[in-house]
C-alpha positions in Angstrom: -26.1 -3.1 -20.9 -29.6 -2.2 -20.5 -30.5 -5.9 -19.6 -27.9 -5.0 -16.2 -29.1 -1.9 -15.7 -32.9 -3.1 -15.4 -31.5 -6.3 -13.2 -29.3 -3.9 -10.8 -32.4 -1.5 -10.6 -34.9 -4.4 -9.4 -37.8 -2.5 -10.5 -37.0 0.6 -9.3 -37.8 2.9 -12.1 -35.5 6.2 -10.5 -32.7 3.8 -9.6 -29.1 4.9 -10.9 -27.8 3.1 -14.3 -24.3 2.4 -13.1 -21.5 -0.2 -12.2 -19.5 1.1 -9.5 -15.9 -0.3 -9.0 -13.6 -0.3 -6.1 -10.0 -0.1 -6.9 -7.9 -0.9 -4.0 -5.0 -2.2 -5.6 -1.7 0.1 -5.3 -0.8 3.1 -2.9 -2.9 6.7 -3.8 0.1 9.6 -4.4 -0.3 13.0 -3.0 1.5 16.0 -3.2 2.1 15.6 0.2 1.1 12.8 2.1 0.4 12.1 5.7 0.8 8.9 8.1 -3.1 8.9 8.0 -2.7 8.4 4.4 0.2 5.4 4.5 -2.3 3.5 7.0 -5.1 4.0 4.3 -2.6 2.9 1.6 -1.7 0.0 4.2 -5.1 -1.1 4.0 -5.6 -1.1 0.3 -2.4 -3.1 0.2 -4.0 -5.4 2.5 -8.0 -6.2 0.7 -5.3 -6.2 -2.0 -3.7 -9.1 -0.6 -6.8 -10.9 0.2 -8.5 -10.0 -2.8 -5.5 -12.0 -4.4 -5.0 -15.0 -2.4 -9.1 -15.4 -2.5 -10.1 -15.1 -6.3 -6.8 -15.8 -8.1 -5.0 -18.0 -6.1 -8.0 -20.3 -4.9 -9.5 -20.3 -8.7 -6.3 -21.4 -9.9 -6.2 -24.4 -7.2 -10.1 -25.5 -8.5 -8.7 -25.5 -12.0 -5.7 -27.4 -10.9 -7.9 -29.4 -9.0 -10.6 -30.2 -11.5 -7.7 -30.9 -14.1 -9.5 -27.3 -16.6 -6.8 -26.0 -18.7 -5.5 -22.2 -17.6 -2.7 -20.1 -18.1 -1.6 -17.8 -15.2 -2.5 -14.6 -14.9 0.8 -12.4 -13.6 0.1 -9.9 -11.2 2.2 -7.6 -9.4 3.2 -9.2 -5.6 3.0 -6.2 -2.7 4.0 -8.7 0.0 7.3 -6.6 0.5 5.4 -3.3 0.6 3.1 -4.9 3.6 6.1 -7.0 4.9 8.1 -3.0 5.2 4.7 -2.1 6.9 4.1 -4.4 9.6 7.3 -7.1 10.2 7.1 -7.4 13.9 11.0 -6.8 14.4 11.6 -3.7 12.4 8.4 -2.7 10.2 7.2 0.9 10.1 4.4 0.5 12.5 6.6 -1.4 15.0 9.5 1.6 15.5 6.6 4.0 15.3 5.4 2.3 18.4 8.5 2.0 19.9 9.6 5.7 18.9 6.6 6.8 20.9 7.5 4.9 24.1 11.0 6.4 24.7 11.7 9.4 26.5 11.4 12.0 23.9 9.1 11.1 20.8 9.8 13.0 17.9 8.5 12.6 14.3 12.4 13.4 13.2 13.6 11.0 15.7 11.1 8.1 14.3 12.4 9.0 10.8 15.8 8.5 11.7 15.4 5.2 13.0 13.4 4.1 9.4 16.2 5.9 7.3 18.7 3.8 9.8 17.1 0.4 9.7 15.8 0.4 6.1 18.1 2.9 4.3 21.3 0.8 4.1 20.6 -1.0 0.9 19.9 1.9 -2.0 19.0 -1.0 -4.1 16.2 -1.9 -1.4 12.8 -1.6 -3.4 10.4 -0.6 -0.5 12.3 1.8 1.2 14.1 4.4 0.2 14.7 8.7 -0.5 14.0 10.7 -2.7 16.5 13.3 -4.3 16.1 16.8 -2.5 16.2 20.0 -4.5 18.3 22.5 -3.2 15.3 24.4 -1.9 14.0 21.6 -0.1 14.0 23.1 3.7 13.2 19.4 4.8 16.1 17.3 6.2 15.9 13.2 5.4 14.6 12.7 9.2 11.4 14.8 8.4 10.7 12.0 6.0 10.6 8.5 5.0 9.2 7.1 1.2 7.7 3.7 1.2 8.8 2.6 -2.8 6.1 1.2 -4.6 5.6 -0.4 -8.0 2.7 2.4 -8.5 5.7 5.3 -7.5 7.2 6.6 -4.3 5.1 7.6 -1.6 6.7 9.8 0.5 5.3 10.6 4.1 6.1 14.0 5.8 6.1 14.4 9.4 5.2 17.2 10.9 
């Protein structure tokens, strides 16, 4: 340890003795969350994805390649998360755009349109909602929950 510590300090005598890592992998979970915070988790998802395709899937081509023994490594696929996200035709960002071109934008109105395109199949494991208590003063169109292996995330609109 101290042999990294003195090579990550270069010299420096008052330099820090740490390894810093950044996890991007999975959505972050809030008591409440806001659509700033699903395009933040949309960006983890995606240096996710890239992180993926770029170190495992390349290595594993240069082993294949170079005939080296390996055994795969499973890791959990968010292409469904990303696809729910940004599909051109009906993804999240897509209606949000559209919701915001019509003649009266609304957050419940944009809501509506994700619970109708995305909410038909309760067995659908990127979309979804959550049970509401019988206090809950929120209706289903002041909401949507992107379903990910890490939990729900459900976004509140204001």
């Amino acid at each position: 340890m101290h042999q990294v510590n003195d090579s990550i300090r270069g010299g420096a005598s008052d330099a820090m003795t740490f390894i810093g890592l950044l996890d991007v992998f999975g959505f972050e979970i809030f008591e409440v969350n806001s659509f700033e915070q699903l395009c933040i988790n949309f960006a983890n998802e995606k240096l996710q994805q890239f992180f993926l395709a770029t170190v495992f899937e390349s290595e594993e081509q240069q082993y294949k390649d170079e005939g080296v023994p390996w055994v795969a490594i499973p890791y959990a696929d968010n292409k469904a998360v990303i696809e729910l996200i940004e599909n051109h035709v009906d993804g999240i960002y897509i209606q949000l755009d559209s919701a915001c071109k019509g003649p009266s934008p609304s957050g419940r109105a944009f809501c509506a349109g994700l619970h109708q395109s995305h909410g038909k199949d309760p067995k659908s494991k990127t979309f979804g909602a959550p049970k509401i208590s019988k206090t809950e003063k929120r209706g289903r169109e002041d909401y949507f929950v992107v379903r990910h292996f890490a939990g729900n995330t459900t976004t509140h609109l204001p």
